[in-house]
N, C-alpha and C positions, 0 to 999 in steps of 0.2 A: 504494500500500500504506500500510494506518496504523501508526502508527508503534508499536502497541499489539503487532499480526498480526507485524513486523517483531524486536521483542525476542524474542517465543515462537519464531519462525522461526529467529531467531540460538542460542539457547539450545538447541530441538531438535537443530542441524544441529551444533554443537559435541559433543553428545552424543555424538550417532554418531560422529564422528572421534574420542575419545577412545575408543570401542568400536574400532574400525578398529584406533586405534594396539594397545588392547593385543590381538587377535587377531592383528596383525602382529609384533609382540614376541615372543607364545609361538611364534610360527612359527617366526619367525628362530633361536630359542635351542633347538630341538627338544625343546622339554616335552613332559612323557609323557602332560600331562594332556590329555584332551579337550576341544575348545572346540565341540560341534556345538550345544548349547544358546547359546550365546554369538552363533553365528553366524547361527542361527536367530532369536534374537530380535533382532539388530542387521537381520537383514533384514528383519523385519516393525517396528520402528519405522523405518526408511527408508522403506516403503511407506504408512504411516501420516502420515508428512510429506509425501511424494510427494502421497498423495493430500488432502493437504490445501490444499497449493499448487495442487489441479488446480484443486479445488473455488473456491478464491477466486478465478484467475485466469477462472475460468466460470460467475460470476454467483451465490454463493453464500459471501457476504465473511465471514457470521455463524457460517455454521457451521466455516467452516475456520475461524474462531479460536477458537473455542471447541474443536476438534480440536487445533488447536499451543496451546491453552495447558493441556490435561487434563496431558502429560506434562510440559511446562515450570514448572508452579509448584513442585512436588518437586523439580527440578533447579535450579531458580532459590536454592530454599532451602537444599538441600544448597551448592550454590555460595557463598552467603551466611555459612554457617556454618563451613566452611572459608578462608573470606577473615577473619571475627572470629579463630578460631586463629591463622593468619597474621599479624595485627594485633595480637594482645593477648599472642600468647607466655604461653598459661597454663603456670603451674608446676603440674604434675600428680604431685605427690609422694603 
């Protein structure tokens, strides 16, 4: 795997478990709100990495990265810009 395929793949797969935890959180806490779109889309981006792992591990390296990095560069970014918060302590008065 290159090491390119392997950040998008990390960054995907992180995703979904931070989808996971909070679908398991509002479970735990018996929120009134509905999570059936939550749930739905957390399963179809798992099937969307699923099948992109199938694709590279089956002779088609290109398009599975280019598949794990459509969603990863938005999350990458979001990621980045919550780490400058984290880092810079803006005063937001």
């Amino acid at each position: 795997m290159t090491l390119s395929y392997k950040i998008a793949l990390a960054a995907d797969c992180i995703a979904i478990l931070v989808a996971i935890y909070f679908l398991y959180t509002d479970y735990a806490r018996s929120s009134s709100s509905s999570n059936g779109l939550l749930n739905l889309v957390t399963m179809a981006f798992a099937a969307w990495v699923g099948l992109s792992f199938y694709l590279y591990h089956h002779g088609h390296p290109k398009i599975a990265a280019i598949m794990a990095w459509i969603p990863a560069v938005p999350l990458l970014g979001y990621g980045v810009m919550i780490l400058l918060f984290v880092v810079f302590k803006p005063d937001m008065r």
